[in-house]
C-alpha positions in Angstrom: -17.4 12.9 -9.6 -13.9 11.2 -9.1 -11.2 9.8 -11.3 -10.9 5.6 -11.7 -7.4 4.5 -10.5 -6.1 1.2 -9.7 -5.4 0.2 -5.9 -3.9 -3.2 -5.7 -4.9 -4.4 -8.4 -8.6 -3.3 -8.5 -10.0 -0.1 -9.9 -11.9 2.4 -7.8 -13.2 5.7 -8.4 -11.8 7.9 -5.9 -12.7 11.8 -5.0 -9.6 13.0 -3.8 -6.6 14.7 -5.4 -3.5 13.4 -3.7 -2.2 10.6 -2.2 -1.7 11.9 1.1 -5.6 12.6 0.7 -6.5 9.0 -0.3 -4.7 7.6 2.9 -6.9 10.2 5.1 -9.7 8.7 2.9 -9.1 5.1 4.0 -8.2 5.3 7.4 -5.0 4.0 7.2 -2.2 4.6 9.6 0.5 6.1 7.4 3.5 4.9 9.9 2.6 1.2 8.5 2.5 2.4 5.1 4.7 1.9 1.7 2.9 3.1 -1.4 4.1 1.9 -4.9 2.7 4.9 -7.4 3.1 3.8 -11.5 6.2 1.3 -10.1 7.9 4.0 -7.9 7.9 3.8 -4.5 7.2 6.7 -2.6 8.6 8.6 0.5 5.7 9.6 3.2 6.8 13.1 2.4 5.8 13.1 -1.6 2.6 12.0 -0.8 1.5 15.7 -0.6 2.9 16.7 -3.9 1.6 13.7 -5.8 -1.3 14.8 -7.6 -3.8 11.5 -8.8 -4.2 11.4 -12.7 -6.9 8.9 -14.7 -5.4 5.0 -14.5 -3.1 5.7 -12.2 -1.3 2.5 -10.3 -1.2 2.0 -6.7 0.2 -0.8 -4.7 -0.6 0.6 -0.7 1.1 -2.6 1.1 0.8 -1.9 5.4 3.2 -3.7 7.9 1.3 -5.3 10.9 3.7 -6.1 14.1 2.6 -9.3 15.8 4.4 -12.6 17.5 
């Protein structure tokens, strides 16, 4: 059982609570990360706190370095 939330613009039905748990979840490399949560960006250090609620909005955009 999980809660449907919106990730960029698609909904998903995720099984975790927070945010910080949802970026375990997806194997992303939090360093490279800037989340948008309901049109408010986050600091890394909220993503703990921020519990995930039905229809929630996510933007996750990640910064790859390159030449």
């Amino acid at each position: 059982m999980g809660i449907q939330i919106i990730i960029n613009g698609t909904q998903e039905t995720v099984s975790v609570s927070s945010i910080a748990e949802l970026v375990t979840q997806k194997g992303l490399v939090p360093e490279t990360l800037v989340i948008e949560w309901n049109r408010q960006i986050l600091k890394q250090e909220q993503w703990p706190s921020i519990q995930l609620q039905e229809q929630d909005r996510l933007e996750l955009l990640q910064f790859v370095g390159g030449g």
